[in-house]
N, C-alpha and C positions, 0 to 999 in steps of 0.2 A: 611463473612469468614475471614479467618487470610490471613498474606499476608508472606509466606515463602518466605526464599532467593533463596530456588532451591526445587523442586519437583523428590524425587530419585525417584521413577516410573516411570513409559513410558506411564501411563495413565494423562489423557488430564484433568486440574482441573481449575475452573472457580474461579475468586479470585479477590476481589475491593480493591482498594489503592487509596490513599488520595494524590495527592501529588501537590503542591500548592494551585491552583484554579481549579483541574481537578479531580475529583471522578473517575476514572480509572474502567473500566473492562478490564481484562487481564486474560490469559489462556498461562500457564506456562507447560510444560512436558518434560519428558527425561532428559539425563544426560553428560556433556561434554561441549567443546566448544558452545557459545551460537549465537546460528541463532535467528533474529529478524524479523517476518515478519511484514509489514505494507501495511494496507488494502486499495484499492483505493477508488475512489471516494462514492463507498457506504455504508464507512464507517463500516462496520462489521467483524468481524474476521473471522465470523462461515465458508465463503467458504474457508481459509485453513484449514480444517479439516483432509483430505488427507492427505494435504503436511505437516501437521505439525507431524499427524501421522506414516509416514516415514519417516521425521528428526528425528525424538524425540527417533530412536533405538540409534543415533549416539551423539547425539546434544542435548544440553537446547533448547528448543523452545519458545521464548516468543511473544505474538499475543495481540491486543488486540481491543476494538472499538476502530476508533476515536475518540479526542474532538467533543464534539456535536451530536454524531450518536451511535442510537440504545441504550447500556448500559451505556456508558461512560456520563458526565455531560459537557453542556455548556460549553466553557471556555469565559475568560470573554472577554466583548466588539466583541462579534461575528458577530457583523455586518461589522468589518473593519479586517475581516482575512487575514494569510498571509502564505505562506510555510514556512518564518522565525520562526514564530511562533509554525504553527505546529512541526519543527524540535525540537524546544526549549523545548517544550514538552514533544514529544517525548523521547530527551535527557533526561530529569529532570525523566522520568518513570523509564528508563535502569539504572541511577546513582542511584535512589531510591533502585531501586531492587538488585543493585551491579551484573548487571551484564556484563559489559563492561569487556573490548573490545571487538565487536558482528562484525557478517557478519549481514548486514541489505538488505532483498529483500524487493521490489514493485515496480507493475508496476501503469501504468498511474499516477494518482495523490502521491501514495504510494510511488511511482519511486522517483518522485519530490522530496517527503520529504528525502528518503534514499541518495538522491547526495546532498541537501541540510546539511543534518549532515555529508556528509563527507566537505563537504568545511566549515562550521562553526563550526562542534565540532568531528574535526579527532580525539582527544585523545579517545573518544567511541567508535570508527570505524575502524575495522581491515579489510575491504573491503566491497564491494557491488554489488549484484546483481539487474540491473535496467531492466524493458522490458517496450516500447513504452510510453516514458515518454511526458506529455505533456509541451509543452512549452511556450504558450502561448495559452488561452481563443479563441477557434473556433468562429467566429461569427455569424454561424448560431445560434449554442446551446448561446451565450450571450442574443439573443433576447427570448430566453425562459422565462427568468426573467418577460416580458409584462404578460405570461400566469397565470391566476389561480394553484391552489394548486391540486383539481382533474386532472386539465390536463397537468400538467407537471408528476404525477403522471404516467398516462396513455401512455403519451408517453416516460419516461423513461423507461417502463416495456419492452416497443416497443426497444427501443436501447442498452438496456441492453440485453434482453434476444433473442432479433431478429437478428441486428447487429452486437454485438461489442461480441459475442461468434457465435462459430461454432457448440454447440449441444446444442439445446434450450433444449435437453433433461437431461441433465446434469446443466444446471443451474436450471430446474424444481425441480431437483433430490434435492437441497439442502434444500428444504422442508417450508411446512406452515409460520413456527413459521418466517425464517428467513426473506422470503418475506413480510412476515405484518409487519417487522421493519422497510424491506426496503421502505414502503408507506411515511412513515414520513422523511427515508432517502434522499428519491429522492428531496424532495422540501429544504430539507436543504443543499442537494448540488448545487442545481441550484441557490436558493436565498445568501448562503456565498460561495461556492467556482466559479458555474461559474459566477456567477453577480457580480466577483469581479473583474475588469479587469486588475488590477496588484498583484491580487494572486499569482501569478507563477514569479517567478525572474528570472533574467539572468543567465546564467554560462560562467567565461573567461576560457580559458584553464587552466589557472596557476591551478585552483581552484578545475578542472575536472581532474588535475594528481596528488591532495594528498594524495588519496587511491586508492588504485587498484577497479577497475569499470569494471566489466563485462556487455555489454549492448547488449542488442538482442532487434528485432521488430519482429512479427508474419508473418511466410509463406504467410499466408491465409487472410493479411489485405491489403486492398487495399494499393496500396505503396504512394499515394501520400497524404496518412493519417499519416504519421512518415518520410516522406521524411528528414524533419527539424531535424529528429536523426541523422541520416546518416549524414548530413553536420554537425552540431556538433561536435559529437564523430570523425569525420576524424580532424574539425579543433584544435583537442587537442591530436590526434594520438591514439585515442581509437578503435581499430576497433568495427565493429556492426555483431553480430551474427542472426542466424534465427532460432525461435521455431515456429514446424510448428502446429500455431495455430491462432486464430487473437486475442483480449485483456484481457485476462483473460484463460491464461494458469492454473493458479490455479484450474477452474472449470473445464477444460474441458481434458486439459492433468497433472493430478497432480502429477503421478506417475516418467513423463518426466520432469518435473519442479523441485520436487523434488529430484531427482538424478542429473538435473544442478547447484542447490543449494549448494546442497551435495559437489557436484566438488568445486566449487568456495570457503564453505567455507573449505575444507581442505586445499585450496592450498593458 
């Protein structure tokens, strides 16, 4: 399909772009100021659906896979990834597309990348909404990497859909197609993002006060799973807000996500 600068309808259109080393899938809708959602760790755009379809009365919305998951292509040298990286990419998408300066949301890995382009390329970035970003490689989930591909498979379905949301029903709800992407997802986040154990970079404060940073951790998640935000975001005077959700407010409350969104990017 063609790759338009802006999609005047409010309907949701699925669209590949070339742009370096990265064959893009992206899903562009509405019209206005541009919101940028970025997907977490499983890499697909499809569960903002919702959210993107209640931006999208107000807002541009632009979604897309990650590098390496689901639609989108490899990018190169995937065995030594890095959030520097993805951000870079990232960036190169939004510049392509001309759609800068954006309000950029994501949480967990998504998170990462959206503070990640505001400290390395603020000129794209008119602020950010972050939820329960991680900061460094859990080292339970590191020794996943020892496991085979069916069973990292098995137990990501387990942490995804069991744990780390609060309505298994709502992440069921996002359907077939999306979960059979997620099979080959899960082993490509375990083997490049968590088997990378300097994936995830630092943040000093200077870094964390370029743009305006909205940051929230979930009601409903165990607190000493994001504790490490809280001490952050206080030590660069960001306060920390609460959606009462646990990791993936997209699935579960999209309607409430999206109208935090919404807030953040008008203001």
């Amino acid at each position: 399909m063609s790759s338009p600068k802006s999609n005047p309808s409010n309907r949701e259109a699925g669209f590949h772009r070339r742009v370096d080393f990265i064959d893009w899938y992206y899903e562009l809708s509405g019209k206005g100021p541009t919101v940028v959602l970025i997907p977490s760790g499983e890499g697909d755009c499809s569960s903002f659906e919702n959210v993107a379809a209640s931006l999208s009365r107000q807002f541009t919305v632009l979604t897309f896979d990650m590098p390496g998951f689901s639609r989108s292509s490899d990018p190169a040298d995937f065995e030594n990834y890095s959030m520097h990286r993805a951000a870079r990419e990232v960036a190169g998408l939004v510049q392509a597309l001309e759609l800068g300066p954006a309000t950029f949301y994501g949480c967990s890995s998504g998170a990462h990348v959206a503070l990640t382009l505001a400290a390395e390329h603020p000129d794209i970035v008119r602020n950010v909404a972050i939820h329960e970003i991680p900061l460094s490689v859990r080292g339970d989930l590191g020794a996943w990497t020892a496991r085979g591909d069916d069973e990292i498979v098995h137990a990501c379905q387990d942490l995804f859909r069991n744990q780390m949301n609060e309505s298994a029903e709502a992440w069921d709800a996002l359907g077939q197609a999306y979960h059979k992407r997620l099979e080959r997802n899960y082993v490509t986040w375990v083997r490049r993002y968590v088997g990378q154990p300097r994936i995830f970079r630092p943040f000093v404060p200077e870094e964390l006060r370029r743009r305006p940073v909205t940051w929230t951790i979930g009601g409903l998640s165990p607190a000493f799973m994001f504790f490490d935000n809280v001490l952050t975001a206080q030590a660069a005077g960001i306060p920390i807000g609460l959606l009462m959700c646990k990791h993936f407010p997209q699935v579960s409350i999209p309607d409430v996500l999206a109208d935090h969104i919404g807030k953040v990017a008008r203001g």
